[in-house]
N, C-alpha and C positions, 0 to 999 in steps of 0.2 A: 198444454200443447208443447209438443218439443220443437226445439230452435234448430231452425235451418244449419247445416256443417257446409261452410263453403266445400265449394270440389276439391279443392287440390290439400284442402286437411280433413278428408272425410278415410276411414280407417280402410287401406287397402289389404290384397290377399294376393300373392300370385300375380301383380297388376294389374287388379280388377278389384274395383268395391266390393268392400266385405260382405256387404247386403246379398250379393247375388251366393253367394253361397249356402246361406240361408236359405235363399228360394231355393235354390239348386237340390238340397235335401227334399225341404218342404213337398215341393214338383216331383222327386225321386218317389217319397214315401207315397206321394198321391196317387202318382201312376202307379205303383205299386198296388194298390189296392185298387185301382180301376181294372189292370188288367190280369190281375187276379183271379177277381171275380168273373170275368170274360170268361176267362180260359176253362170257368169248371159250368157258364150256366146255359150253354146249348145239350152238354150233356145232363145237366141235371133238371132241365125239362122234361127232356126226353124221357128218361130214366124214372123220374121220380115225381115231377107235377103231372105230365102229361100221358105216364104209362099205363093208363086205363083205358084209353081210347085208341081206336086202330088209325085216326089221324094227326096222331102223335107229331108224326115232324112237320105238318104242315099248320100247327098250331103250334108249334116251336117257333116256326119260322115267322110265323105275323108280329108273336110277342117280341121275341129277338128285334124284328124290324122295327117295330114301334117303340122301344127301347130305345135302341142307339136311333133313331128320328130325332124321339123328344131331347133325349141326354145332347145332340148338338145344336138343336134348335133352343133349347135353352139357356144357350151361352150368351144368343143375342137379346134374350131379354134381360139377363143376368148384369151384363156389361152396360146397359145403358140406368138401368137403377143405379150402379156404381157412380156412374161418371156424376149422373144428374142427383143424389141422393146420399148412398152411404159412403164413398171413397171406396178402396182397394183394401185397407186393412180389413175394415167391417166385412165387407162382403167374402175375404178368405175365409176368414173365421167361422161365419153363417154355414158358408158349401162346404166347409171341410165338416162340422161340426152336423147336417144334414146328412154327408155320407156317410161317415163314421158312425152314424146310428143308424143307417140306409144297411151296412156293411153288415152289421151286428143285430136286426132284424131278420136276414135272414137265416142266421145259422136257428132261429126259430123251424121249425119243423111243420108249417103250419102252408098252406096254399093261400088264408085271404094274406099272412105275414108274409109272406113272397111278393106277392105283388107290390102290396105297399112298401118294401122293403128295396124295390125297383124306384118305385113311385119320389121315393124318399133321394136317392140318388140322382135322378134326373133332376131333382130344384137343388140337389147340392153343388152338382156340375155347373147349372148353370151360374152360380154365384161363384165359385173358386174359377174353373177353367180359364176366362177369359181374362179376371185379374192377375191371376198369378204369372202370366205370359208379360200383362201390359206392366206389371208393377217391376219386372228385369229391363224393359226401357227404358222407363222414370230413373235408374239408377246414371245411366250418361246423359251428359249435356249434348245437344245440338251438335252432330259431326264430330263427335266421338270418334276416335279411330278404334276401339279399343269393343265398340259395339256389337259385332258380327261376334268378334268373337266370343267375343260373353253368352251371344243368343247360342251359337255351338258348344259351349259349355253346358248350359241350362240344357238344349235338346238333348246332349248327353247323356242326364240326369233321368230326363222320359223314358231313355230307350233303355238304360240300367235297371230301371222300374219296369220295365216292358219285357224282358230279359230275364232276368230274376224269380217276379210274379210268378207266371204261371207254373216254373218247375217246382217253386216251395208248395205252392198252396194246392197244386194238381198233386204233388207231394202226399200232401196233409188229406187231401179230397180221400187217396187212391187208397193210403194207411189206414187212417183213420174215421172215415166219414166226408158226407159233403162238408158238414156244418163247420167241420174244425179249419175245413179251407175260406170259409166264407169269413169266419173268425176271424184267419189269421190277414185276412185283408182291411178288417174293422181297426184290427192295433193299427197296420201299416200307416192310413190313413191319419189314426192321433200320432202315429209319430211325426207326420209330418208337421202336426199343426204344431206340436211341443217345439221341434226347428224354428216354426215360423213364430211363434209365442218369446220363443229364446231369443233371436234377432230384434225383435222390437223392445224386450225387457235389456238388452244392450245400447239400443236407439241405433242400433248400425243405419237405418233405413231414415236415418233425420227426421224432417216433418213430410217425411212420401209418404202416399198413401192413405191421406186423413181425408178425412167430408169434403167435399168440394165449397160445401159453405155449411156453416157451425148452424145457422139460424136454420137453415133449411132442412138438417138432419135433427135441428131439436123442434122444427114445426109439427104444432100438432092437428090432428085429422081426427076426427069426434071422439076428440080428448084425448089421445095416445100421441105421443111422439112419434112420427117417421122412424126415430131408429127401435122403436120397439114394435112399432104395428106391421113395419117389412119383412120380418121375422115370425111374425103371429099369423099372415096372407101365408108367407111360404108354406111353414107348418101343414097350414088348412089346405090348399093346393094339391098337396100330397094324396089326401084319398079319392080326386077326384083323378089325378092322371092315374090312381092305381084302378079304378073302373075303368077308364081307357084299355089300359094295358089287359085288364082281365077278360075284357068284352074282345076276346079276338073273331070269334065267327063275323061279329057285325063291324068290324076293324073301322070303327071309328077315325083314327089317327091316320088311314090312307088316306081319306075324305079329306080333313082336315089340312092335311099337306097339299091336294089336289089343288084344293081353296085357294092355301097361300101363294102356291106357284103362280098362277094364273093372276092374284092380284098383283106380284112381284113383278113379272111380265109383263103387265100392260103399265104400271108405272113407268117401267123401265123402257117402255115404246115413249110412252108420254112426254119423258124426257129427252129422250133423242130429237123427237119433232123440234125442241125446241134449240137442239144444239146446233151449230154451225160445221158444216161438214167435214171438217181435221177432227175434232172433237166428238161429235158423232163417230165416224171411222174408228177411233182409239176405245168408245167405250161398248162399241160392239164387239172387238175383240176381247174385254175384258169379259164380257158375259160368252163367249165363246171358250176363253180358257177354263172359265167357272166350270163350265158346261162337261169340258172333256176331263178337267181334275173328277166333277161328280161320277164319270163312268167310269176313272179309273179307279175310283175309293172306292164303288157299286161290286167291284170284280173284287177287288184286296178284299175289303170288308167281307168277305164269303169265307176268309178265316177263320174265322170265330162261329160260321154254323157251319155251312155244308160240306167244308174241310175238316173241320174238327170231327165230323160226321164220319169221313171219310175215311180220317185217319182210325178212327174207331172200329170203324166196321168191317176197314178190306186194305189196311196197310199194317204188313208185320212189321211190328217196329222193335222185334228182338231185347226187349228188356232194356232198349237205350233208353228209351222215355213211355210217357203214359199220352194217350190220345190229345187230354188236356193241356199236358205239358209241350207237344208241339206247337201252342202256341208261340213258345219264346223261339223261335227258329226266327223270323221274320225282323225283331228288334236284335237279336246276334246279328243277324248279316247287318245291319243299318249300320248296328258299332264298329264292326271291325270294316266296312265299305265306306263310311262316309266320309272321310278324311281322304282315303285316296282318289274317290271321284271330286271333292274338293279342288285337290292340289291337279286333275286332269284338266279341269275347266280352266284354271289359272294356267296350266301349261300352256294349252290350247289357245288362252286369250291372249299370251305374248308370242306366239305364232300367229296371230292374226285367224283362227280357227274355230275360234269356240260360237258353237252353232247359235242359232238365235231361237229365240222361245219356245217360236212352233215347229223347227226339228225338234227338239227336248220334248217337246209334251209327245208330239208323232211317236217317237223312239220309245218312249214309255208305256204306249198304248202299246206298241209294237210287242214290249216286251213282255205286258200283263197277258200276251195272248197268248204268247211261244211259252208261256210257263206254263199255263192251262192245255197249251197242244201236251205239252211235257207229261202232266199226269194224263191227259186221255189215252197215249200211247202207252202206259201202265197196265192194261188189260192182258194184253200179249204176252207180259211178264209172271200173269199170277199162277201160283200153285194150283193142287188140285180143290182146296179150300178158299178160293179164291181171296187171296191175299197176294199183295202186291209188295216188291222191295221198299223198305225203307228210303233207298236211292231216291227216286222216283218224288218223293214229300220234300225232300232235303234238296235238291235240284232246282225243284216249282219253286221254293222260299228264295234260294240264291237270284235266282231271275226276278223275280217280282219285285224284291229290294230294291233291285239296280233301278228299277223303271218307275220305282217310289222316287229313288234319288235323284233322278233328272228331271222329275217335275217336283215334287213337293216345295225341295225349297226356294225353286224361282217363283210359285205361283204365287204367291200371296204378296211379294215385291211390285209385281206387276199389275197386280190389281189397285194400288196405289199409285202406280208410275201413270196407268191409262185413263184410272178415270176423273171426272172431272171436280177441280176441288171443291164444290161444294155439297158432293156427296161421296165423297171419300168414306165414309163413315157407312152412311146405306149398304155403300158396296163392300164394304168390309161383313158388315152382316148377310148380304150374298152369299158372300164368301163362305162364311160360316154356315150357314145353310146347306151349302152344297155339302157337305160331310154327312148333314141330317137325309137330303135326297139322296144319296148314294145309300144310305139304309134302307129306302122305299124299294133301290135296284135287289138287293139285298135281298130283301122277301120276296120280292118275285120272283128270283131266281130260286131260291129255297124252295117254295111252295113248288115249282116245276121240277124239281131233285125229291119230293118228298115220296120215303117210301111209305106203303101204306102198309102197314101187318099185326095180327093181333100178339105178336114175340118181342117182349123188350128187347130181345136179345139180338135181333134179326144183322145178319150180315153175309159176309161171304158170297160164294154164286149168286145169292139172291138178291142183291143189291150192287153189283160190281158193275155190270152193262146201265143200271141206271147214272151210277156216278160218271163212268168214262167214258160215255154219252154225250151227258150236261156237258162236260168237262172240253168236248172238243168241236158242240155250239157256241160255248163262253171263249174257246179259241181264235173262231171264224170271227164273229161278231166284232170281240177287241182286238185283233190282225186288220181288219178291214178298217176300224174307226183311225187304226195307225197308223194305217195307209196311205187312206184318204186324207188324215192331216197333213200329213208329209207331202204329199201330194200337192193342197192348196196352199202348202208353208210360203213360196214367193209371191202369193197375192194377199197371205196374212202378215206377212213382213211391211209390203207396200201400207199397208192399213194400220200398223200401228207404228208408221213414222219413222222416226230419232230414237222412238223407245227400243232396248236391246233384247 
């Protein structure tokens, strides 16, 4: 076991422990190969698993959706093995080590290897994701000043990954083949692990990170160790979410969500009942901002299908980029916006201006709408082949950002600030959940955008009025949820207090 480095001689970088930099890569390379793979497999559904059937995108859309469900639903399982079982090291190791073979599966050429190859990613996710975040904490002591900063360094790191990804490996998709892109998300992935292998063979990270207890991670369960039998469950795990995933007509994984919601909810009544009415009040709102973050990630999250769809089918996009590669539009704007909405809030807040939560989240909903008006009004713009300006994609991305960046990084502050501390923890897995339910809005909406045709190829007039349709329902809908919050914001103020 390595010996604790006190804080103030633990090796810095930049004025910030060395360790985070380590993650910092680690987290880069991961997202990297997370959103990689994003960005080539709505079209490579479509294209290539699914182009035998004339309900190609509405069997895109279930798997897509049941994908990113389980990949964030699995964080909360992931995270609580951790705490209670392997530590933060182990469990990187497992999820990196999980995806990386998840990644590298599928450049297999095979439909049952696709699935499982999904399947494999979602139990890797859940064991890296939520360590890799908690284990850039563990690196400051208690009221750190130096804290935030570090977390915007790290989110950095995501969106560089997020950024990057899709142009190389849409790149490699568009050149080359899918498989060379699915590939190159496979290296991404052990690069990171190699960062995060190299940090620890340095001890940057002291004794962070280890077993919560020695005896616990070497107890054994009919005769296996914990640390080797959590890793042999994962493993096995794997072919069963890949029947999930495969079995989309009977979409198993909406059921299952339906399930959990509903027992989440009546929990979460259960404990109200029992709270005192200040406290009560604060954790209503906390599930109220859960609630409006899940619809505004239901709308974003349409990135990655029925935009990527979109951009394919009936956006000229002039040799700038490839359909895929529009992915990185959305992590660009984040890097070069997030620092200057940063330093507005801080302006803002020594003017005594800076709005309080539920303006921010209103404003956000506000804006995921007017980005979607943005592309419905695209229609009036297209040629005789109906294809629509590049402008029009590039536009929607710049808007959406902004209304990323006025709630995202308040939401999950406040979910700690409001709810009550002895489930702080639940509610964080809430939390986390709610990214999995925004994938359920996700498919819905996809399946309702799905064009039906026996042409891989199908685009142009024939698909223009379906998209710019969707596109300016998904406007009304998220304009109105903006509205209305904004709307009730002085009586959600009064209801969460002190808290800002």
């Amino acid at each position: 076991m390595s010996k604790t480095i006190p804080t103030n001689q633990e090796p810095q970088m930049f004025g910030h422990p060395k360790g985070l930099f380590y993650l910092f890569f680690a987290e880069l390379w991961e997202r990297f190969s997370f959103y990689g793979m994003r960005a080539l497999l709505t079209l490579y559904m479509v294209q290539e698993i699914f182009k035998a059937i004339v309900e190609r995108d509405a069997a895109t859309a279930v798997v897509y959706a049941s994908y990113g469900s389980l990949v964030y639903a699995s964080t909360v399982i992931g995270g609580q093995i951790s705490d209670k079982i392997l530590g933060m090291r182990s469990s990187i190791f497992l999820g990196g080590i999980l995806m990386a073979l998840g990644h590298f599966v599928l450049a297999i050429e095979n439909n049952i290897a696709f699935f499982l190859a999904l399947a494999l990613i979602v139990v890797g996710n859940g064991f890296f994701k939520p360590n890799i975040s908690t284990f850039v904490g563990s690196l400051y002591e208690d009221g750190d000043v130096r804290k935030d900063s570090g977390f915007t360094i790290f989110y950095m790191g995501i969106n560089i990954g997020g950024f990057v990804a899709p142009l190389l490996c849409g790149w490699l998709a568009a050149t080359y083949g899918w498989h060379y892109g699915f590939g190159l998300a496979g290296i991404g992935m052990l690069t990171g692990l190699i960062f995060f292998w190299s940090g620890i063979k340095k001890n940057v990270f002291g004794d962070r990170g280890l077993p919560p207890s020695q005896a616990v991670y070497e107890k054994k369960i009919i005769g296996i160790p914990q640390k080797t039998l959590i890793p042999i469950i994962a493993f096995l795990c794997a072919p069963l979410i890949a029947y999930l995933l495969s079995s989309w007509q009977q979409n198993y994984v909406s059921f299952i969500f339906k399930f959990i919601g509903f027992a989440v909810l009546a929990y979460i009544v259960y404990i109200m009942v029992k709270l005192d009415v200040e406290a009560r009040k604060k954790l209503f709102m906390a599930v109220l901002i859960t609630f409006f973050m899940t619809l505004f990630w239901g709308f974003h999250e349409l990135s990655g299908s029925v935009i990527t769809l979109f951009a394919s089918r009936n956006v000229d996009l002039g040799g700038i980029m490839n359909p895929a590669q529009t992915n990185a539009l959305n992590s660009m704007f984040i890097i070069i916006l997030a620092i200057p909405i940063s330093l507005l809030w801080a302006y803002l807040a020594k003017k005594n201006l800076n709005p309080r939560t539920p303006y921010k989240f209103g404003l956000g909903l506000v804006l995921a709408g007017l980005s979607f008006y943005i592309l419905s009004t695209s229609g009036a713009s297209a040629d005789e082949n109906g294809m629509v300006p590049f402008a029009y994609l590039f536009i929607m991305y710049f808007i959406i950002s902004i209304g990323e960046l006025f709630m995202s990084p308040v939401g999950l502050s406040k979910i700690t600030d409001l709810s009550p501390k002895n489930i702080v923890a639940f509610m964080m897995g809430v939390w986390f959940l709610s990214s999995a339910y925004a994938f359920q809005i996700v498919g819905f909406i996809s399946k309702q955008l799905a064009v039906e045709s026996t042409d891989v190829n199908v685009g142009g007039l024939d698909t223009l009025a379906i998209y710019t349709d969707g596109f300016l329902l998904i406007a009304k809908y998220a304009l109105g949820a903006g509205l209305a919050v904004i709307a009730f914001s002085p009586l959600m103020k009064k209801l969460m207090g002190k808290v800002h």
